[in-house]
Residue, then its C-alpha position, 0 to 999 in steps of 0.5 A: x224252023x224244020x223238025x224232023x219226025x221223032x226218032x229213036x236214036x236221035x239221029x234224024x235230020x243230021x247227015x252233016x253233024x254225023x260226017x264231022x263227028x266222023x272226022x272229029x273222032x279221028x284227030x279229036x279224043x272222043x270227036x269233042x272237045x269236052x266230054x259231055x257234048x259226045x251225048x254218051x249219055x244219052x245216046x245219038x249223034x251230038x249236033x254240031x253248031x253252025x251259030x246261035x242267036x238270042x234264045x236259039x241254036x241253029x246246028x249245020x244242018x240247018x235245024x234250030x233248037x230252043x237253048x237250055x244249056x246257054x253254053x252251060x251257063x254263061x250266056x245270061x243274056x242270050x247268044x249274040x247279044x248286039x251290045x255285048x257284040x258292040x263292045x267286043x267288036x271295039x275291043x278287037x279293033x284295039x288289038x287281042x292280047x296285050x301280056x300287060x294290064x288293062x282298062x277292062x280288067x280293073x274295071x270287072x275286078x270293080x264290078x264284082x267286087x262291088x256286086x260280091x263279098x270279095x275285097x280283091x280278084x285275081x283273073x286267069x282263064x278257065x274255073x279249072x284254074x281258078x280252083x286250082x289257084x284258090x286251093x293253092x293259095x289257101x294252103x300257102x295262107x293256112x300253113x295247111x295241106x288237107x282239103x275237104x271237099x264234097x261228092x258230086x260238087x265239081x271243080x273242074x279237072x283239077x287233080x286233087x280235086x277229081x277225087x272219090x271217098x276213101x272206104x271210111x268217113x274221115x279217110x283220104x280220097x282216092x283218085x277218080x279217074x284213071x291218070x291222077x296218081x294217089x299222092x295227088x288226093x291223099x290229102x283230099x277228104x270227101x265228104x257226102x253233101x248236106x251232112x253236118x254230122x259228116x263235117x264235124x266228125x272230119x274236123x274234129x279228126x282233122x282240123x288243124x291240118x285243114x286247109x279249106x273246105x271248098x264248096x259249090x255255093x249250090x251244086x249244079x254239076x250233079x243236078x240241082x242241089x240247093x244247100x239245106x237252110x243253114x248248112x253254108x253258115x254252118x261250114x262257113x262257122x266252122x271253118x272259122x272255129x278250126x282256122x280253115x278258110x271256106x271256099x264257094x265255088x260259083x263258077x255256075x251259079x254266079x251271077x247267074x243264080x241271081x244277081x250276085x250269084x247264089x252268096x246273095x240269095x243264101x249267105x246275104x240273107x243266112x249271115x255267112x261270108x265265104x273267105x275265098x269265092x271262084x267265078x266263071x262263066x257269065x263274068x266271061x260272057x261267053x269268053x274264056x275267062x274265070x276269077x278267084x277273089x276273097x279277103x284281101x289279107x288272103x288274097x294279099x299272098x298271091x304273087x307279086x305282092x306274096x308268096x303264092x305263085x299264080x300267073x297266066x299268059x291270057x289272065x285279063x284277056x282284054x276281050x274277055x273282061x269287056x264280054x264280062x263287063x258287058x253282061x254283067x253291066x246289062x243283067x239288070x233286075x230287070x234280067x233277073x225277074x224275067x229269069x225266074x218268070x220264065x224259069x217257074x212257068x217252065x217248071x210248073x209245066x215239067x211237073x205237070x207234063x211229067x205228073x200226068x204221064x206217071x213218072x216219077x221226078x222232082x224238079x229242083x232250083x237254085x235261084x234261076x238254075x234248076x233241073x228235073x231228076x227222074x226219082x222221087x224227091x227230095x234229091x240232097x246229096x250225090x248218093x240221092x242225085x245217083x238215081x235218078x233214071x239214066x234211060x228215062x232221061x235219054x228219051x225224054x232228051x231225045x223227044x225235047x231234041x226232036x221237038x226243037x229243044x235242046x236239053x243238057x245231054x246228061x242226066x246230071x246237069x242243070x237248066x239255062x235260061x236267059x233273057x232272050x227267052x220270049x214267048x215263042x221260046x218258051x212256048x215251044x218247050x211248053x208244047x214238048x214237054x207232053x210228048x217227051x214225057x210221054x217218051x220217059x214214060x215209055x221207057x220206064x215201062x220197058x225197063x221194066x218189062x226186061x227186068 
């Protein structure tokens, strides 16, 4: 394993990265492929990948780095995984897509609805598309049009969806980035997360006309922001009293969190049941594959056997439910223990790092997710998340990257482990942390100094 010397743009050691971010720029928006992965944030040249094994990335310029994005979640098990591999490999051998129903696809839908409160599944491609599908199906279950979401929980690009408060508590949304017109939010409320105060004065305004409220189960797309103790019951309830149904979003943490994703840490405990659930990555694999699922008098008015139109040329992809059935049937508790092992030894070791060189942080989780805001603590909601320190976390990045880590290039994302991080993994983050923390330090001072 080679690293180079530290550098302050982030640019060592990666002559071939930088020639393909070239060429990438002039035939692909941005040189990437999603918007994150052009280390806007944090600066520098985003490392292309040649390949990925167990706990390690190896970019194309021969550099290995331990993994903490994990492809942003799905690869619980690790990267190329040999029995997952096994059953992929026998699966193409019968062919890729088929356009009718498969084996693979039943017996996932059976796997999660055995592991999560759902009754039913309806499988497409993308969590984009699985919220899309879900919010559609609520309103043409609920009669309803208005949705209620909150700030800083994210639910893929799905326009209505892209939304930001409107000037006052209970007003509309309005679009939130530029290419969603204001018709497609102007039934979207936004609302600031863990505040009940905030949901009750929306539904008593509007509540007859709500159709869901859709939720992150414990956001992660602002950073890690569990729920406070309660506050799922609490929707989930009121919801109920006002005929909305209540929508989690576990895209990220299902399955991932913990073995029936966050639902069984908080709503199996806490006595809540979410009317509808969307799902993601790990029950992919690492395939492109998402699902929604719920009540199966609500998910009972999908097409064909409702009035809901949803279809998908590549839903139930017959590769992608044998990844998913794979992984899910390989993350034993076994899994589950080593992921919170490694996640706390990793955490205390963050803090203590971080403590010693005097920058102000707070290291937050959901289950086996967690990530380090560079603010004082307790981070609940958007507005909290909101300052953490930007340039603190661009150094602190590139110190990690430098070292052989390979951190979520934004300040604003959760950590991965998965049970490929053994001993050698974890301690070459252990010996990165000082140096980088170090490096935050650094940059706060100097942020200072040009004040």
């Amino acid at each position: 394993m080679t690293h180079a010397a530290p550098d302050p743009h982030g640019t060592a050691g990666t002559s071939v990265s930088r020639a393909l971010y070239d060429r990438a720029r002039h035939v692909i928006p941005g040189g990437v492929s999603s918007p994150v992965r052009a280390f806007n944030a944090v600066g520098g040249t985003p490392r292309f990948i040649r390949s990925a094994a167990g706990a390690w990335l190896t970019d194309v310029d021969g550099r290995e780095y331990v993994d903490l994005i994990c492809s942003w979640g799905p690869m619980l098990l690790g990267h190329a995984h040999p029995e997952v591999q096994a059953a992929v490999t026998e699966a193409i051998s019968r062919g890729t897509s088929y356009g009718a129903p498969t084996v693979p696809e039943v017996e996932l839908a059976e796997e999660i609805v055995a592991r999560t409160p759902v009754d039913r599944v309806r499988f497409v491609s993308s969590g984009t598309e699985a919220a899309m599908s879900s919010i559609r199906l609520a309103r043409g279950y609920t009669g309803r049009d208005v949705v209620v979401k909150f700030a800083g929980c994210y639910h893929g690009h799905v326009d209505a969806l892209l939304a930001s408060a409107g000037s006052g508590l209970a007003t509309f949304a309005v679009p939130g980035t530029p290419g969603v017109p204001e018709s497609a939010t102007a039934l979207t409320l936004v609302l600031p997360y863990n505040d009940r105060a905030a949901v009750e004065a929306v539904f008593a305004e509007h509540g007859d006309r709500i159709a869901c409220l859709v939720t992150e189960a414990a956001p992660g797309n602002m950073g890690v922001v569990p729920p406070e103790p309660g506050f799922n019951g609490f929707l989930a309830e009121i919801c109920r009293r006002n005929g909305a149904l209540f929508i989690t979003d576990e895209v990220m943490t299902g399955f991932r969190a913990g073995k029936q994703g966050y639902w069984g840490i908080d709503g199996a405990t806490e006595g809540w049941t979410p009317d509808l659930m969307i799902f993601g990555k790990v029950m992919g694999g690492g395939f492109p594959a998402a699902a929604f699922g719920g009540r199966a008098d609500v998910m009972s008015h999908l097409a064909p056997e409702g009035p809901v139109y949803q279809a998908g040329t590549l839903s139930g992809n017959p590769i992608a439910t044998t990844a998913g059935l794979a992984t899910l049937r390989l993350a034993t508790d076994e899994v589950y223990d080593h992921l919170t092992s490694a996640g706390d030894t990793i955490k205390a070791a963050v803090v203590e790092s971080l403590a010693a060189a005097g920058v102000p942080h707070v290291v937050q989780s959901a289950g086996t997710m967690f990530s380090v805001f560079f603010t004082e603590g307790p981070v609940r909601d958007f507005a909290d998340a909101s300052r953490t320190d930007s340039a603190a976390y661009a150094a602190y990045f590139h110190a990690m990257l430098d070292a052989g880590v390979y951190l979520p290039p934004s300040a604003y994302e959760a950590w991965f482990l998965s049970a490929a991080h053994d001993d050698r993994a974890i301690q070459t983050i252990l010996d990165a942390l000082p140096a980088a923390a170090a490096a935050a330090a650094a940059a706060q001072s100097q942020t200072k100094e040009t004040r």
